[in-house]
C-alpha positions as CSV (number, residue, x, y, z in Angstrom):
1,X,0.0,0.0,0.0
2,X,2.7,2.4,0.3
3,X,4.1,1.4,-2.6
4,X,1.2,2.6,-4.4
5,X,1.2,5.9,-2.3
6,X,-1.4,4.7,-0.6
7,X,-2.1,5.4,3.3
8,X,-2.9,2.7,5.6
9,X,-5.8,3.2,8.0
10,X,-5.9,0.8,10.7
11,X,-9.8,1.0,11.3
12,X,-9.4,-0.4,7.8
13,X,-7.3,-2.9,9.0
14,X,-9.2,-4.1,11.9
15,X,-12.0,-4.2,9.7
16,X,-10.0,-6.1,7.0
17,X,-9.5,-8.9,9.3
18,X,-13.1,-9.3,10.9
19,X,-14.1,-12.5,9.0
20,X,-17.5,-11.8,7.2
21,X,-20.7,-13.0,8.7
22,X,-22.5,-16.3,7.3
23,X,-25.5,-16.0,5.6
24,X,-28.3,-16.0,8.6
25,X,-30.5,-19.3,9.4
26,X,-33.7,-19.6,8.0
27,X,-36.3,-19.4,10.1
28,X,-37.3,-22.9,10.2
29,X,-33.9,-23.5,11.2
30,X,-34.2,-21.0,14.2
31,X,-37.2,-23.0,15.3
32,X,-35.8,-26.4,14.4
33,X,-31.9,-26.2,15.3
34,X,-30.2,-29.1,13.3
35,X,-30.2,-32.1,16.0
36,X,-27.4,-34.9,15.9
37,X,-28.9,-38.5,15.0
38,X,-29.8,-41.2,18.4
39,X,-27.0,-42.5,19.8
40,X,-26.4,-46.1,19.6
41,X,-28.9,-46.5,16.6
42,X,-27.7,-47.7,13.3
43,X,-28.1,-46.6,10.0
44,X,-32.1,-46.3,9.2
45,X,-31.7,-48.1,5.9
46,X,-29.2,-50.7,6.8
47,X,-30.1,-53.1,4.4
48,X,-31.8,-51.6,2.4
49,X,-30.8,-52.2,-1.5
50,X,-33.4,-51.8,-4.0
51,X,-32.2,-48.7,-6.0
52,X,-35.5,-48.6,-9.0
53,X,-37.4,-46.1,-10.2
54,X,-39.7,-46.3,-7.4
55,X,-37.4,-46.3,-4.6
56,X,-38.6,-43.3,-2.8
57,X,-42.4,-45.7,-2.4
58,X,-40.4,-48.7,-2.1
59,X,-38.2,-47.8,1.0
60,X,-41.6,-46.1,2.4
61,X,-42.7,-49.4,2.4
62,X,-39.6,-51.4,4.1
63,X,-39.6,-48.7,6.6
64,X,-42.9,-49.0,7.8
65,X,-42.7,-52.7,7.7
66,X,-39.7,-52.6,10.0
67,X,-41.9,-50.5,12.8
68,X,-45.4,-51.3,12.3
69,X,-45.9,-50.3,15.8
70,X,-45.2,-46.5,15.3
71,X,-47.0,-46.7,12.0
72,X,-50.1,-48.8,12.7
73,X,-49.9,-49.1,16.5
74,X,-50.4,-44.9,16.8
75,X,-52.8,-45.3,14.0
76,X,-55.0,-47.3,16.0
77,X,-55.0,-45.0,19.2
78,X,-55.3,-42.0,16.9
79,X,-58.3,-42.9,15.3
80,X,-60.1,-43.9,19.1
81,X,-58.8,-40.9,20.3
82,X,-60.2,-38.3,17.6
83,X,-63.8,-40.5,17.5
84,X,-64.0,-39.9,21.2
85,X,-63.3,-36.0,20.4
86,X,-65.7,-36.1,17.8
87,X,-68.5,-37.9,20.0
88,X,-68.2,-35.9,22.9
89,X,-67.3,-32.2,21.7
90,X,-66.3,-29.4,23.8
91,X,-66.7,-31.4,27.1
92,X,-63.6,-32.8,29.0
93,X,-63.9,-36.0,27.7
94,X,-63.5,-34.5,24.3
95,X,-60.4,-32.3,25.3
96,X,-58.9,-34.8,26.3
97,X,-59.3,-37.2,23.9
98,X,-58.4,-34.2,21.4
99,X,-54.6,-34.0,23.4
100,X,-54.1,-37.9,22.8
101,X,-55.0,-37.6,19.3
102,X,-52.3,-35.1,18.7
103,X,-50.0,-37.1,20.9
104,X,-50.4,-40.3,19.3
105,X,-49.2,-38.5,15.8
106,X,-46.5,-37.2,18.1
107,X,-45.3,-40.5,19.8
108,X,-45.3,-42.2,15.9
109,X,-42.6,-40.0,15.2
110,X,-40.6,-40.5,18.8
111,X,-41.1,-44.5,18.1
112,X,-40.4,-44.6,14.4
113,X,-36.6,-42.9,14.6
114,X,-35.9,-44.0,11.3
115,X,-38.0,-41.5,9.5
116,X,-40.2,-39.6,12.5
117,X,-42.4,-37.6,9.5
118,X,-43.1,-40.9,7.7
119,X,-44.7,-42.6,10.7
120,X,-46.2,-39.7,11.5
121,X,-48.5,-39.6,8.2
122,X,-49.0,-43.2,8.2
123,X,-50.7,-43.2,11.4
124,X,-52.7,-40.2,10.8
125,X,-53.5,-42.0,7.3
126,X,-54.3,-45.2,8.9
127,X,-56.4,-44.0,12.1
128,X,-58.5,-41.6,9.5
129,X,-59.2,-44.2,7.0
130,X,-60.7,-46.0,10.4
131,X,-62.1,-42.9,11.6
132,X,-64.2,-42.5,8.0
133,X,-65.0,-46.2,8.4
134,X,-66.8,-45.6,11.7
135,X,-68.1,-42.4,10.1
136,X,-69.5,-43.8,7.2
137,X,-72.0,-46.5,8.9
138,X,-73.6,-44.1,11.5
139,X,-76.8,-43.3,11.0
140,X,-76.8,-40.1,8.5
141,X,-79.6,-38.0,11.5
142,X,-77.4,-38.1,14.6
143,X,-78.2,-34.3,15.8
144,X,-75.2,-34.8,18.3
145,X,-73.1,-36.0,15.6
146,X,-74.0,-33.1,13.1
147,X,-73.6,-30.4,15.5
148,X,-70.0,-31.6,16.6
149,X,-69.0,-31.7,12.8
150,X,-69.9,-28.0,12.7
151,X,-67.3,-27.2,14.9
152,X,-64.6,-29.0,13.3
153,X,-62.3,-27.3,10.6
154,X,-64.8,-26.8,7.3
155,X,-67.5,-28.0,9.0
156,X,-70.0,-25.1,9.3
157,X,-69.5,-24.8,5.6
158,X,-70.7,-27.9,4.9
159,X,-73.2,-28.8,7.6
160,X,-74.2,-25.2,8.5
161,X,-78.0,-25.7,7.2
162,X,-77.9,-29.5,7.8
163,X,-80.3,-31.9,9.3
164,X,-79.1,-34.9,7.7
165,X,-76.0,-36.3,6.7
166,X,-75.8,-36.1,2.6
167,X,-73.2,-38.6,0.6
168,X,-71.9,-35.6,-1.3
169,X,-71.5,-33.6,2.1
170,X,-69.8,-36.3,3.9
171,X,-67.5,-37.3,1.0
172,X,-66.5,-33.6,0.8
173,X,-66.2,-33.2,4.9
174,X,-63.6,-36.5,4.9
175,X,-61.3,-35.9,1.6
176,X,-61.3,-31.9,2.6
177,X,-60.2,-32.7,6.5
178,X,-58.3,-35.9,5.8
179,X,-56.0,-33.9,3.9
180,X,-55.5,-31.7,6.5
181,X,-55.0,-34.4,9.2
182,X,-52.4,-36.3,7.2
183,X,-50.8,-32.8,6.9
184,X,-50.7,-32.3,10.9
185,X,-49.8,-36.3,10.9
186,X,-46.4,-35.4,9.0
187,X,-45.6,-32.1,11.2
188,X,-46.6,-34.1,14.3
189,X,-44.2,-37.0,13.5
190,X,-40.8,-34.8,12.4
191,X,-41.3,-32.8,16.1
192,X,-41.7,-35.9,17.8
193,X,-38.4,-37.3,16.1
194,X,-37.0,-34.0,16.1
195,X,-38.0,-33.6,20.0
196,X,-36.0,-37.1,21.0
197,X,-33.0,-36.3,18.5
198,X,-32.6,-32.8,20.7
199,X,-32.9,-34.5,24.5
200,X,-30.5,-37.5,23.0
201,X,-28.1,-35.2,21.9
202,X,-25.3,-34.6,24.6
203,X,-24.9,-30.6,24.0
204,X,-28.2,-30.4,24.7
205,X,-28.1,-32.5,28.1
206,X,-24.8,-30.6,29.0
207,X,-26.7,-26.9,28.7
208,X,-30.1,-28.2,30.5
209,X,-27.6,-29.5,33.6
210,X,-26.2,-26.4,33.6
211,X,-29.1,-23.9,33.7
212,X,-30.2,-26.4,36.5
213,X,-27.0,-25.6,38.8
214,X,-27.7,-21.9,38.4
């Protein structure tokens, strides 16, 4: 720099050799901080070799084979859980059924560590394809029945002006909240993996004893 006849400013300087700053997390990753994999478990698709065209389907399959428990198991309890909300409405039966629902989806994910957000659809998948079953064969004039379904998500829409069950209306009232209980199924299943990934994970045991001892 003095060659060149240039002077050299030491702010300049100091700010020369402050490394630049990383490009900030996303939020998702401020709400989710990466977590380490379980300790002690081995690879989730040890074993697994097909390599087709329809491998992502195909290693859906082996995986839920391999844990029909978190898949089938939470499905079960999901589905007698959410037709206990649905019978019994705002009262506290209902409540808590509604909790046990949401923590069935949750525990699919905790059990099914291989792929938390996969066990977490199957189950809701599973217990709602039980849940329309049961549904389906009530009698289509159930007053307590219809005036639950109002409250549930869409359901005023559909059954606002309703003294009777319709096909059309009840097709429309499963495929329209189905969706949107395999979607909270998924989300339920990654934070229950995510959760048991974060209390495994030794950093995270290391700052919890510490903030105790203060």
């Amino acid at each position: 720099m003095v060659a060149q006849g240039r002077v050299l400013d030491e702010d300049n300087e100091e700010v020369a050799a402050t490394p630049a700053r990383g490009p900030s997390p996303s939020l998702f990753k401020r709400i989710f901080p990466p977590a380490a994999p379980l300790p002690g478990k081995p690879e989730p698709l040890a074993g697994f070799t097909y390599s087709g065209r329809l491998r992502p389907l195909v290693t859906a399959g082996w995986l839920i084979r391999r844990n029909l428990f978190a898949g089938l198991g939470m499905g079960v309890l999901w589905a007698a859980a959410y037709v206990l909300t649905i019978q019994y409405g705002q009262s506290l039966v209902g409540t808590v059924a509604s909790f046990v629902s949401f923590g069935a989806l949750v525990a699919a994910g905790w059990i099914g560590w291989q792929r938390p957000w996969l066990y977490g659809l199957v189950a809701a998948l599973i217990g709602y394809l039980l849940y329309a079953g049961y549904l389906a064969i009530l009698p289509r004039q159930v007053p307590e029945i219809i005036e639950t379904l109002r409250r549930v998500p869409f359901g005023y829409l559909l059954f606002g002006r309703t003294d009777a069950l319709t096909g059309s209306q009840l097709a429309t009232y499963l495929v329209t909240n189905g969706a949107l209980q395999t979607a909270i199924g998924a989300l339920a299943g990654f934070y229950g993996g995510y959760l048991r990934r974060r209390l495994a994970d030794p950093a995270t045991r290391q700052a919890a004893a510490a903030r105790r001892r203060r």
